[in-house]
Every structure is written in C-alpha cells, then in structure tokens.
N, C-alpha and C positions, 0 to 999 in steps of 0.2 A: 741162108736157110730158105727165105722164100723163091728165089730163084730153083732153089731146088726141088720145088714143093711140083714147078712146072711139070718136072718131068720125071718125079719119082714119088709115087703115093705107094704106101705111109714112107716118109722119108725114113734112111737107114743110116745108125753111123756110122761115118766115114773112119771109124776106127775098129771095129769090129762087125758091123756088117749086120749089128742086130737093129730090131724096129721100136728099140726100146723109149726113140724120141718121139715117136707117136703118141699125142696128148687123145685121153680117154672120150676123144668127142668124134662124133663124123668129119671129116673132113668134105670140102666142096668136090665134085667130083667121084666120090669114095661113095661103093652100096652101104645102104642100114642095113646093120648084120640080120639076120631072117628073124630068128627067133625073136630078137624085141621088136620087129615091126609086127611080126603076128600076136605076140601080148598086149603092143600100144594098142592095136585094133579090137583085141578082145573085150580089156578094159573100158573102151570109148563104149561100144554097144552096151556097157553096164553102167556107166555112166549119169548121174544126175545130172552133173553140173560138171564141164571143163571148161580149165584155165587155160588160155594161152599165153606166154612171157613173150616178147621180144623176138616174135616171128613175124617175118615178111609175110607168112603165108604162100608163097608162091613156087617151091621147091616140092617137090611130090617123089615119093610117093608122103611123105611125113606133112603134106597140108591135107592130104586125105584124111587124116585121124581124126579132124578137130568134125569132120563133114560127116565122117560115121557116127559120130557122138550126138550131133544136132540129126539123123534120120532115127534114131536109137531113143530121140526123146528128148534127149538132153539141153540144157541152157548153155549158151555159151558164154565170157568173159574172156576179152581180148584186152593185154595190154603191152602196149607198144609205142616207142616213140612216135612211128608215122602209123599211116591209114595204112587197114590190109585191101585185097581185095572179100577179105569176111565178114567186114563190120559191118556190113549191112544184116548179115544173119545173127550176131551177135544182141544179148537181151541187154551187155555193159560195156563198153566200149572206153578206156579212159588212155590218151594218149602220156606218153612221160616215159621217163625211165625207169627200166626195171632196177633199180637199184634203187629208188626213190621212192615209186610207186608203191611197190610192195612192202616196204618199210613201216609205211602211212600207214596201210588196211592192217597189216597184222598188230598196228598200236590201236586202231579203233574199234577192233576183235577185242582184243586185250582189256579195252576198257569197260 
C-alpha cells in the first residue's frame, strides 16, 4: 500500500477500482478540500483561544490557520512532542504526546 501511495493519491482498490481505502484525513501531498479550509479560517478569526495537537506546523496552507487566530486576537496553546517553528508565538507551549498530554489537562479540568 505504501508503495502505492507514491504514485496513486487517494489510493484505489485494486479490486474494484473505488477510493473507498482512502482514510478520512489529508493525505501528504493531497489539497485540503476548500470548503473546510475556508471554515478553519473563518473559525481562527473568531477565535479566543486555539489549540494546536501534534502539528509540525510547517505544512501550509493548514499552519496558516493557527497564524490567523493569533492576528484575530487569539491565545495560542501548542502541543507537540518536538518544537514548532510557532512556539515562540504561543502563550503555552507543553512538549509530550498527544495522547498523554491531553489526557492529563482534561483530568485537571475535570477536577
């Protein structure tokens, strides 16, 4: 399958020919469908406070979103195992795993 990925996006199966193996995320390479990148953007400019999970940050047009949120006013919170190039713009910065990370805050919410 990965080999296939080289040169056939969204991959199709080789048994019918549908794109049904296509998992419901972007893939590398692949555009963000229009309409949710014009929501994500809409969203950010309304925006209090956005989270970032387990982004490089460095993939565009989808690291522009976190950028409109902070000129829009916004606080940011970035959480990621390594550094982005955003944290310096960021009010929280907590490196770890998303899967770990966010476990922790929604128990210290909770409490």
């Amino acid at each position: 399958m990965q080999a296939r990925l080289d040169v056939e996006m969204p991959p199709r199966c080789q048994s019918c020919g549908s794109t049904f193996l296509k998992p419901t995320v972007v893939l590398f390479g692949e555009a963000m469908p229009a309409t949710a990148l014009h929501e994500a953007f809409e969203l950010a400019g309304q925006a209090d406070v956005i989270l970032v999970v387990g982004s490089s940050l460095v993939v565009y047009p989808a690291a522009d979103v976190p950028l409109a949120a902070l000129r829009a006013g916004a606080r940011m919170v970035v959480v990621n195992a390594e550094a982005t190039p955003f944290d310096r713009f960021a009010s929280v910065v907590i490196h770890g795993r998303s899967g770990e990370v966010l476990p922790h805050i929604a128990s210290l919410i909770a409490a």
